[in-house]
VMD Tcl script that draws the C-alpha trace (Angstrom):
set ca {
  {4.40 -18.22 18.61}
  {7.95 -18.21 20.63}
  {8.18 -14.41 19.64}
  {4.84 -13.31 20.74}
  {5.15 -14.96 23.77}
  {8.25 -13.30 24.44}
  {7.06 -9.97 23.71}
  {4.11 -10.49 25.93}
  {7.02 -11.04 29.11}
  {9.00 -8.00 28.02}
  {5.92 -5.89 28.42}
  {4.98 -8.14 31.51}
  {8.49 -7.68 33.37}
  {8.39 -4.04 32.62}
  {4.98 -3.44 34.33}
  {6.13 -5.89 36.92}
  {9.55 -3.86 38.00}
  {7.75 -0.35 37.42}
  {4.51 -0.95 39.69}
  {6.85 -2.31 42.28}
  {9.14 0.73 42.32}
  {6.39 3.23 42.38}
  {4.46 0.98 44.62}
  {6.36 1.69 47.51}
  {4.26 3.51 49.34}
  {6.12 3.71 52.67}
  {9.13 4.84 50.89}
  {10.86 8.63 51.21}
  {11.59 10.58 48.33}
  {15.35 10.02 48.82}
  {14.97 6.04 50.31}
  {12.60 5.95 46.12}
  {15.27 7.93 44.12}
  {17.74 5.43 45.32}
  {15.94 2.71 44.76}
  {15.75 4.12 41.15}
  {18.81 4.16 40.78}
  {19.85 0.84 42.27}
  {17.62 -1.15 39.73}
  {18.01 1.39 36.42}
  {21.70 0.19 37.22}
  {21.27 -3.34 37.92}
  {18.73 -3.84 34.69}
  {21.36 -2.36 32.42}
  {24.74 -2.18 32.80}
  {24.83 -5.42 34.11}
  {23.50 -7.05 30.67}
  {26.77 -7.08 28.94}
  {28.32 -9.23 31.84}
  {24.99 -11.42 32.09}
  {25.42 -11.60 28.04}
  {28.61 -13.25 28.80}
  {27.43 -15.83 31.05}
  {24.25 -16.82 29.03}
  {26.03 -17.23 25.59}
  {27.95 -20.26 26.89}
  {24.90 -21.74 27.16}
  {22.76 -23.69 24.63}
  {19.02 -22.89 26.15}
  {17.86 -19.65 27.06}
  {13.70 -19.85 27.34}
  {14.18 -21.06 31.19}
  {16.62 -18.33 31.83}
  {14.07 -15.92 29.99}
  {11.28 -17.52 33.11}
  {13.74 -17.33 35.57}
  {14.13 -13.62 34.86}
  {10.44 -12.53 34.91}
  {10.28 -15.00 37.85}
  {12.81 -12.96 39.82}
  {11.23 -9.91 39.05}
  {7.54 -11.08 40.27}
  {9.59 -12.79 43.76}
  {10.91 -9.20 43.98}
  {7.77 -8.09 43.43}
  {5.30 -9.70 45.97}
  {7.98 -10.14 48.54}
  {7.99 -7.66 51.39}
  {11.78 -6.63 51.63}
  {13.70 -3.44 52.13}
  {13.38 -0.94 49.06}
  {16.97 -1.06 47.84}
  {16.64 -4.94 48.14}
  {13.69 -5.01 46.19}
  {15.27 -2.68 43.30}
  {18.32 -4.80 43.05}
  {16.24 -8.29 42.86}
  {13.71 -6.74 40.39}
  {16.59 -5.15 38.46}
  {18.85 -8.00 38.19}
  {16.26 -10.24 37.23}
  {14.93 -7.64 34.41}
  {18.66 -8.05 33.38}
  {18.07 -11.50 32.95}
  {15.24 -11.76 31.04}
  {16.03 -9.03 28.56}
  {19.43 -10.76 27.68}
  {17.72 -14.02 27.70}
  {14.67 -12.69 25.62}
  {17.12 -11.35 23.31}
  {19.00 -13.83 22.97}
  {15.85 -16.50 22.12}
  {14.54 -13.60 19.46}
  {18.06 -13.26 17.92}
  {19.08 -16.57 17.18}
  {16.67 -17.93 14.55}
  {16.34 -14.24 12.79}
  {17.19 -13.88 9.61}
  {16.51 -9.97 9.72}
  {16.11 -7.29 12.50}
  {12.07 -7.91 12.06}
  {11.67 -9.74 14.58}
  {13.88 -8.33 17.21}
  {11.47 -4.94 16.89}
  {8.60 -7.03 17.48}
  {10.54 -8.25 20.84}
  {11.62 -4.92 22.13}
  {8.71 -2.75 21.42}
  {6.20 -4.00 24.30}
  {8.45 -2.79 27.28}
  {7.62 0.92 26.48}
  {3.84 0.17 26.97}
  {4.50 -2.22 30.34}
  {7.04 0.34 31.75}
  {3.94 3.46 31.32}
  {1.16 1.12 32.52}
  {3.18 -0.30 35.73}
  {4.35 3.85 36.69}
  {0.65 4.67 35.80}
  {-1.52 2.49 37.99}
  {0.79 0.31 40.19}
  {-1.78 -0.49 42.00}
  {-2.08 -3.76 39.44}
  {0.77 -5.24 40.67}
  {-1.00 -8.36 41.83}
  {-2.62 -9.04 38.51}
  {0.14 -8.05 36.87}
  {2.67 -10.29 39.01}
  {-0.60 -13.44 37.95}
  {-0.41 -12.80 34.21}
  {3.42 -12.76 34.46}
  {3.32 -16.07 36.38}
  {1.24 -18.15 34.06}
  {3.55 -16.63 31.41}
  {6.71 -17.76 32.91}
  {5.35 -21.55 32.83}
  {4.38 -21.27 29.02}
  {8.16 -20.22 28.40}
  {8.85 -23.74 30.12}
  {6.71 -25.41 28.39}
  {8.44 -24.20 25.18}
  {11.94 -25.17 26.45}
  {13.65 -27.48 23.49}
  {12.03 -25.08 20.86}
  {13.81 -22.59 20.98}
  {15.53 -22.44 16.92}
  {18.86 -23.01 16.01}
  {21.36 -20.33 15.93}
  {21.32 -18.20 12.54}
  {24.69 -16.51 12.64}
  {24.70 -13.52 10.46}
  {27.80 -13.64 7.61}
  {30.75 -11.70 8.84}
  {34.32 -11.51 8.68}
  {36.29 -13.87 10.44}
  {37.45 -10.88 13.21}
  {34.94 -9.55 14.95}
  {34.89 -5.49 13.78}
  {35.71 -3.98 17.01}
  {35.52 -0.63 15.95}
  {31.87 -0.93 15.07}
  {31.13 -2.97 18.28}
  {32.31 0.44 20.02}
  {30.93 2.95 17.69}
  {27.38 1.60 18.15}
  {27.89 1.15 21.56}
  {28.97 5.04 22.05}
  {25.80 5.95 19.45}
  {23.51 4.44 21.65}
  {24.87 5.83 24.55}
  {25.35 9.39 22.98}
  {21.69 9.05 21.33}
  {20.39 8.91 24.92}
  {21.62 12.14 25.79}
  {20.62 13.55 23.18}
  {16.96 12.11 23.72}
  {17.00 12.89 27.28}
  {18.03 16.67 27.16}
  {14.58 18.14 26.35}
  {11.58 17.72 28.69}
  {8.32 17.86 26.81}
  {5.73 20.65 29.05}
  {2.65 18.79 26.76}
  {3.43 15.57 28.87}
  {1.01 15.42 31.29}
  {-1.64 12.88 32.67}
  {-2.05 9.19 32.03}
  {-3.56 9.54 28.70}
  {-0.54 11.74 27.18}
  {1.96 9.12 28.69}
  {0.78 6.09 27.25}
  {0.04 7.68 24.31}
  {3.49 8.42 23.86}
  {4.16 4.94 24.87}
  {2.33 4.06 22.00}
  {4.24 5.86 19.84}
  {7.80 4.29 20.87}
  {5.94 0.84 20.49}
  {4.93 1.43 17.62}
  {8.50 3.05 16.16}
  {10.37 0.13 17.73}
  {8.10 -2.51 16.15}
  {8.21 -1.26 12.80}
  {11.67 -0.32 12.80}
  {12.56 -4.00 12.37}
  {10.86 -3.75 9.33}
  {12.12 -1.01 7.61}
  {15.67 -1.94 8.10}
  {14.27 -5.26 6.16}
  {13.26 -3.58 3.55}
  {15.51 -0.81 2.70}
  {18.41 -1.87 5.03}
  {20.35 0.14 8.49}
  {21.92 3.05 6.72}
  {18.97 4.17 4.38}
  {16.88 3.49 7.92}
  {18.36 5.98 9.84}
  {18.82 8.55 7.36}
  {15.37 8.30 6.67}
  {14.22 8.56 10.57}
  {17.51 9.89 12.50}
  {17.45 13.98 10.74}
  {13.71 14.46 11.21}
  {13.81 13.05 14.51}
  {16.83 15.23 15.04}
  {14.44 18.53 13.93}
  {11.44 17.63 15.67}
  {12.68 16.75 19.04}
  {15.21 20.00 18.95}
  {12.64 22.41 17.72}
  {9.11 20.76 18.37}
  {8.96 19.66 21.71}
  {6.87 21.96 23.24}
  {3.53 20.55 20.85}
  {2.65 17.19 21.44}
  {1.99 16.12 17.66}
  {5.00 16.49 16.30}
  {7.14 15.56 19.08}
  {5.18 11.87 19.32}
  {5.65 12.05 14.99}
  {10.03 12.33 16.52}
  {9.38 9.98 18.89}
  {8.36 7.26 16.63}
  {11.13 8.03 14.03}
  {14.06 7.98 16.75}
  {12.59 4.62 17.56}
  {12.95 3.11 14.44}
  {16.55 3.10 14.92}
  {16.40 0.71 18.48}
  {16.10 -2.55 16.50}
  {18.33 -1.30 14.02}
  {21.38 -0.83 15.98}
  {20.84 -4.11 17.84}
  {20.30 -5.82 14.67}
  {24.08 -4.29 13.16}
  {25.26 -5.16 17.12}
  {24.69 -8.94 16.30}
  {25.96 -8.95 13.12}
  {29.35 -7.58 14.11}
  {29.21 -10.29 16.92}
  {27.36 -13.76 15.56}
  {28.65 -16.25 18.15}
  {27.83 -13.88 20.98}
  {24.31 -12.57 21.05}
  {23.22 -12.10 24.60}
  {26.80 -10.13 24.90}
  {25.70 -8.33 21.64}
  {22.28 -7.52 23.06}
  {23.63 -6.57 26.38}
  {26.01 -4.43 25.17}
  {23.98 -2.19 23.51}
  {21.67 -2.04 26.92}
  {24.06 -1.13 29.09}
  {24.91 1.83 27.28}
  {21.61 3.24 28.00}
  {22.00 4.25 31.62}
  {24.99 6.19 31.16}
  {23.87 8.00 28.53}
  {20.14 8.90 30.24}
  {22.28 10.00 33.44}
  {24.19 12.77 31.27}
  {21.23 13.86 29.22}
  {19.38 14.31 32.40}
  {22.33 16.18 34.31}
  {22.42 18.45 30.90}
  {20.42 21.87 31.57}
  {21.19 23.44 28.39}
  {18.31 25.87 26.74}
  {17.73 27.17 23.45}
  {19.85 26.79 20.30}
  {22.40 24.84 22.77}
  {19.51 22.25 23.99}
  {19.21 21.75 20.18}
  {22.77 21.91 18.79}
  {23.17 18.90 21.67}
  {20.01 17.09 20.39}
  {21.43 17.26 16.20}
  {24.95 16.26 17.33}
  {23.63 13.60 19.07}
  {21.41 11.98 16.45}
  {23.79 12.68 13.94}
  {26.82 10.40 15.84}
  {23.85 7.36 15.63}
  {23.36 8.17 11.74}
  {27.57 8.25 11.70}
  {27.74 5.00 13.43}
  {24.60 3.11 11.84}
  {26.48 4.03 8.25}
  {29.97 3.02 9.09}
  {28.91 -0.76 10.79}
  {26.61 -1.14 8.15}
  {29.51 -0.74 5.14}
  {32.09 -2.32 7.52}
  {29.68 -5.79 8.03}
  {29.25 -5.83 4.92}
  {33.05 -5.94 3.21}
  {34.43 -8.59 1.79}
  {37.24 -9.95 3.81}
  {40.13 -10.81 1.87}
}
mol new
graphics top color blue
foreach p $ca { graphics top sphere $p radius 0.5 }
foreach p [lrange $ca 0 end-1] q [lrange $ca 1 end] { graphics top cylinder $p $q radius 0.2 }
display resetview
C-alpha cells in the first residue's frame, strides 16, 4: 500500500511542478526559460546533497509530505517566477530522495523501485499539457500528503543489499557517468512525429510503462542480461527510427527498462546510503540533458553519438553488476 501511495505523489509532484512552470502566464519567454532552468537544476543536482542529509535520518514518509507539500506552497503561492521554480524544484528534490529512499529500503529486488519511478513521466506530460489543473491537481496532492502522515512509523526496515565491506567506488562513478552519458545520447534526436497532446502522453505512456516493468525484468533475468536485452535495440531504433512514431515509442520503452536498473545496481554498491544512492544517479540527469540538447549533430554522427552512448550504459550496467557481485576476500 506504502508503494502505491508513493507512486501516486511522484506522478502528483510532477504534474504539480510542471503546471506551475507552464502556468505562468505573465511570464516572458526569457523570464520562463530561466525559470526552467532554475528548478530542472534545483530538482536534480541537488539530490545527491539532499541524499546526504536524509540518510542520517531514520523516517523518511514526512520528509516524502514535506516535499510534495513544498511543491503545492510553490504552487498556489503568488511569488516571482524564479522564486517559484526554486521552491517547486527544491521541494521535488525532496520528495524524490525521500520517495526513494521509503521504496528502497524494504526491497529485496529493483521491482519495486520501477513501480516508484514510472508515474512521474505521465504527471510531468499531463501538468505541461493542461496546466490549467493546477488547482485540482495541487487538492489531490494535498489529501495525499496527509495519507503519507498517516503512514509515518510504517515505513519497513532497512534491507541492505550484500556487498563488500568497501563501497566499489569505481562502479558508484561508472553508473553515475552512464546515466549522465545515456542522457545525451537520448536527448540528441528530436522526434518530427511528436506533436499534439495525444502523441505526448502517449509517449508518456510508453516510458511508464518501460520504467515499471524494468524492475521486473532485472528480477527475473538480472542487470546485465537486462540491458543487453533492451540497451542495443534501443540504441538502433532511436538512431535510425526516429522519424516514425512506432518504433521510436517500441525504443522508448526499451531505454526505459534500464532507469530502475541502474538505480537498483546504485544501491547495491551503496547499502547504508540510499537517498545518496538515489540522488546520485538524479543529479546526473541534468548535465547530461544540457549536452544532448546543445549537440546539433545530423546523420550518421547524430547516430554514432546515440550507439556510443547506449553502449557506455550497457559497459557500466555489466561491470557493477560482476563487481557487486564478487566475493570479497
Amino acid at each position: 500500500m506504502l508503494l502505491i501511495l508513493n507512486s501516486l505523489a511522484h506522478f502528483l509532484t510532477d504534474a504539480v511542478c510542471a503546471a506551475a512552470l507552464f502556468g505562468m502566464v505573465r511570464a516572458t519567454a526569457a523570464d520562463f526559460s530561466l525559470a526552467v532552468v532554475i528548478y530542472n537544476t534545483a530538482a536534480f543536482t541537488t539530490q545527491c546533497l539532499v541524499g546526504l542529509a536524509t540518510d542520517r535520518l531514520r523516517r523518511h514518509e514526512p520528509l516524502a509530505a514535506l516535499g510534495l507539500g513544498v511543491c503545492v506552497l510553490g504552487a498556489l503561492v503568488p511569488l516571482p517566477g524564479a522564486v517559484t521554480a526554486l521552491t517547486i524544484g527544491l521541494g521535488n528534490s525532496l520528495f524524490h530522495v525521500a520517495g526513494g529512499t521509503v521504496t528502497l529500503k524494504p526491497a529485496k529486488d529493483a521491482g519495486p523501485l520501477g513501480v516508484f519511478v514510472a508515474p512521474g513521466a505521465v504527471g510531468l506530460a499531463l501538468g505541461t499539457l493542461w496546466p490549467g489543473l493546477r488547482l485540482w491537481l495541487c487538492a489531490a496532492a494535498l489529501c495525499t500528503c496527509a495519507l503519507l502522515l498517516a503512514f509515518k512509523g510504517r515505513e519497513g526496515e532497512l534491507h541492505a543489499p550484500e556487498r563488500g565491506p568497501d563501497a566499489p567506488w569505481g562502479a558508484v562513478l561508472l553508473l553515475t557517468l552512464a546515466v549522465a552519458i545515456r542522457a545525451v545520447g537520448g536527448c540528441a534526436v528530436d522526434f518530427p512525429w511528436k506533436t499534439g497532446s495525444a502523441l505526448t502522453m502517449l509517449t508518456a505512456g510508453f516510458v511508464f510503462a518501460g520504467k515499471s516493468l524494468g524492475g521486473f525484468v532485472c528480477r527475473r533475468l538480472g542487470a546485465s542480461r537486462t540491458a543487453l536485452l533492451s540497451l542495443p535495440a534501443a540504441a538502433l531504433l532511436t538512431a535510425f527510427c526516429f522519424a516514425w512514431a512506432a518504433p521510436s515509442l517500441a525504443g522508448q520503452l526499451l531505454l526505459n527498462l534500464t532507469m530502475p536498473v541502474t538505480l537498483w545496481l546504485m544501491y547495491r554498491a551503496l547499502p547504508d546510503s540510499p537517498g545518496f544512492a538515489f540522488g546520485l544517479a538524479a543529479s546526473a540527469l541534468w548535465p547530461g540533458t544540457i549536452a544532448g540538447t546543445m549537440i546539433s549533430l545530423t546523420g550518421p554522427w547524430r547516430a554514432a553519438l546515440v550507439i556510443v552512448c547506449f553502449a557506455a550504459g550497457i559497459a557500466a550496467i555489466i561491470y557493477a553488476e560482476k563487481r557487486l557481485t564478487e566475493v570479497p576476500v
